[in-house]
N, C-alpha and C positions, 0 to 999 in steps of 0.2 A: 889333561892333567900334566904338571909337571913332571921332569926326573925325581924333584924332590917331592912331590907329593906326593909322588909312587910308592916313592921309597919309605915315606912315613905310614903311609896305608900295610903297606908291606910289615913293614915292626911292629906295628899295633896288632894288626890279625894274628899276625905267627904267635905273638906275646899270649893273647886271648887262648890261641886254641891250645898252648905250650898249659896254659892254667886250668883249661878244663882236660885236659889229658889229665895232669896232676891230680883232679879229682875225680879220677876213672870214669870221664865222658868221651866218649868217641864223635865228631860230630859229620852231617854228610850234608850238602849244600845240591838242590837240585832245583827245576825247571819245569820235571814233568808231573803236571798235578795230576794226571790219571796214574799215576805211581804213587803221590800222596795221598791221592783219596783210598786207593786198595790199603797204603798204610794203617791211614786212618782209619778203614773201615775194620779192618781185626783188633779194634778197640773196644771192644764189649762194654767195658768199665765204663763210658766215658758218653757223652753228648755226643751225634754225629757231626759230619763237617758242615760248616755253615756253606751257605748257597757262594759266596763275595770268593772263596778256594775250591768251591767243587768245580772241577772240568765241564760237568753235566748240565751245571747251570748259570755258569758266570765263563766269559773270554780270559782264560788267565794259562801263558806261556814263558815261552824266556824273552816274550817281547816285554811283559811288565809283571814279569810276578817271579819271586823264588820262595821257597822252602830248607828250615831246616831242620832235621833230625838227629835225636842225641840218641847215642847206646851204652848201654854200658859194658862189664867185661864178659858177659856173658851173653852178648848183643842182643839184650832187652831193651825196646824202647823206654826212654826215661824222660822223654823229651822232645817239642814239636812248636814252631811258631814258622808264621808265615806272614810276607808283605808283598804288598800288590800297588802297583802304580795306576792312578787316578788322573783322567784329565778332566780338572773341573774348570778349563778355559773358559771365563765367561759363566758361570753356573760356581752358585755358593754351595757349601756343603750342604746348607740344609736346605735348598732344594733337590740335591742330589740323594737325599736320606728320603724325602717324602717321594721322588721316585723311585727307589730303588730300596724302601723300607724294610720288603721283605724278605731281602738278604742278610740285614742286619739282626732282625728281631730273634729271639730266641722260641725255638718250635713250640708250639701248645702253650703257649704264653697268653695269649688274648682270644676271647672268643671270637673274633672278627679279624683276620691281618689286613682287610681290604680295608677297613674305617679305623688304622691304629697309627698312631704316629709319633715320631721320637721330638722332644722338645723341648725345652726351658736352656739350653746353657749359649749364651751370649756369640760366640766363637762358631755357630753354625750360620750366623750371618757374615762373619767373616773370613773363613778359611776359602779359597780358590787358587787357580792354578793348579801346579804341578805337586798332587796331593798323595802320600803313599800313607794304606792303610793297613796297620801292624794287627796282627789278630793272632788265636788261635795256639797263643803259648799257654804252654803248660809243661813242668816238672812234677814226674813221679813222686810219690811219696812214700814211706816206710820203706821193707826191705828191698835190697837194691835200685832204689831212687835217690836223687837229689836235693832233696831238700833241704833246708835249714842247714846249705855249704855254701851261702853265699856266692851261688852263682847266677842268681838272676840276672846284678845288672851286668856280669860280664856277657852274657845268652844276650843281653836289648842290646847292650856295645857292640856285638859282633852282626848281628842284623841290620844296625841303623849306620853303621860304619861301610857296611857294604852297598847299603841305598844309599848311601849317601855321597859314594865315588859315583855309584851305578846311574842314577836321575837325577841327581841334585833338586830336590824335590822342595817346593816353598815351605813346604808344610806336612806335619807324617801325625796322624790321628790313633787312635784305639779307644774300646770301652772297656771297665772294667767294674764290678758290679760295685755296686754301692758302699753293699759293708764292708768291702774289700778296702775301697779308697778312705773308706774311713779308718782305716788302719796303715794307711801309707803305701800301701804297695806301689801307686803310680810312680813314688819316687825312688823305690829299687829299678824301675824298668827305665828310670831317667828322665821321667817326663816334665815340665817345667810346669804346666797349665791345669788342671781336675777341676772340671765345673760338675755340681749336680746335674743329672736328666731322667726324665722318669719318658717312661714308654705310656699315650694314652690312648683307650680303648674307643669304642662308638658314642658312649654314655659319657665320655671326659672320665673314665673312673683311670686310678692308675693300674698298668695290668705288669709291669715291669718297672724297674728301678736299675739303668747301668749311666754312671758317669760317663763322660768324654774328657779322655786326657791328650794332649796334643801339644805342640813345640814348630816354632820356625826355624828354617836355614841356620840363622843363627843361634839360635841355641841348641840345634840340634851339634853343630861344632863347639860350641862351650862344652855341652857335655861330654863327647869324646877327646876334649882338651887335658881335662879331671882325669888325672890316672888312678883309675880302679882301683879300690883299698885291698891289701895283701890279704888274704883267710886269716883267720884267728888261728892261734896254735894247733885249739885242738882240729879244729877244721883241715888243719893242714895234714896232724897225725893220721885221721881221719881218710882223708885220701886220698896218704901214700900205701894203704893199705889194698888199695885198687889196682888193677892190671891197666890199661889201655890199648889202643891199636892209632895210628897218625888219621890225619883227617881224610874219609870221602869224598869226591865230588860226584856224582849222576849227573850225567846228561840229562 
């Protein structure tokens, strides 16, 4: 990388995390997913960690993967998404999903994961290479959470900004369910592409329903081009009423 691309990577992150300070998020940036999994496992509330970031069952360190976590002023988690670098050299994504399905699928989903398989959206026959797969965000909601401040896409900016000095990746993937995407979320998180896909079971019946939203190189650079819309007033009143503390890093 250049001096000067340093130095733009450099203003943009400091800019991002100067914003989620302002809306009393603390954020912490790490490496070690047996750290994130104990995180994630004092999550009662919540779905466990998918297989593609558990240590225990997928290859994932600070050779291709990081984590990040949001606190707030009372360092409650409020916040968690994670990406992981993919070598599909030679190997399409979607044959990479029918071997490695059942990291993706969601637990107690189909009566069978051995005869279930993800498919219909166009983009699994072409995604390879240098492939980084975005998962596992989520913001808190109601008292002391996140929510509805308008910080999702700066949370997808600040991760896809960092893979994207970090790998320079062809191509960065995620799922997001269905009715979700029908409401637009993939394009808070920046995504260019949301095809429908349905997960199907032994019988062909459908046992799941998550879109694939996805972006290349290049527009993964268009979109951290777009500078981030300011918070609405109130969003902003909102929180400055928040404490904070500067950002994290974990080994």
């Amino acid at each position: 990388m250049s001096a000067l691309g340093l130095y733009n990577t450099i203003n943009s992150v400091s800019g991002i995390i100067k914003k989620l300070e302002e809306a009393g998020m603390r954020v912490e940036i790490g490496d070690d997913f047996a750290a994130y999994r104990r995180i994630r496992n004092l999550q009662k509330d919540r779905s466990g960690l998918y297989p593609m970031f558990d240590v225990t069952c997928s290859y994932v360190d600070q050779s291709n993967a990081f984590w990040v976590c949001g606190f707030n002023e009372t360092d409650e988690l409020v916040h968690t998404q994670a990406i992981r670098l993919l070598d599909l050299s030679g190997v399409t994504l979607g044959q990479h999903m029918d071997m490695h399905r059942h990291k993706y699928m969601t637990p107690n989903s189909t009566p069978d994961p051995d005869r279930t398989y993800y498919s219909r959206p166009q983009a699994l026959h072409k995604i390879t290479g240098k492939v980084c797969y975005h998962g596992d965000f989520w913001l808190k909601a109601g008292d002391g959470g996140h929510r509805k401040l308008g910080l999702t896409p700066l949370l997808s900016r600040f991760v896809l900004e960092m893979a994207l000095k970090t790998w320079v990746p062809d191509y960065v993937f995620g799922f997001v369910p269905t009715t979700l995407s029908y409401k637009g979320i993939q394009a808070r998180y920046g995504y260019t592409h949301c095809e429908p896909g349905v997960w199907l079971g032994p019988d062909n019946q459908v046992t799941d329903e998550d879109a694939l939203v996805w972006m290349n190189t290049e527009e993964i650079m268009h979109f951290l081009e777009i500078q981030p819309g300011e918070m609405s007033h109130d969003r902003h009143n909102a929180a400055q009423s928040l404490m904070v503390r500067p950002i994290g890093v974990v080994a």
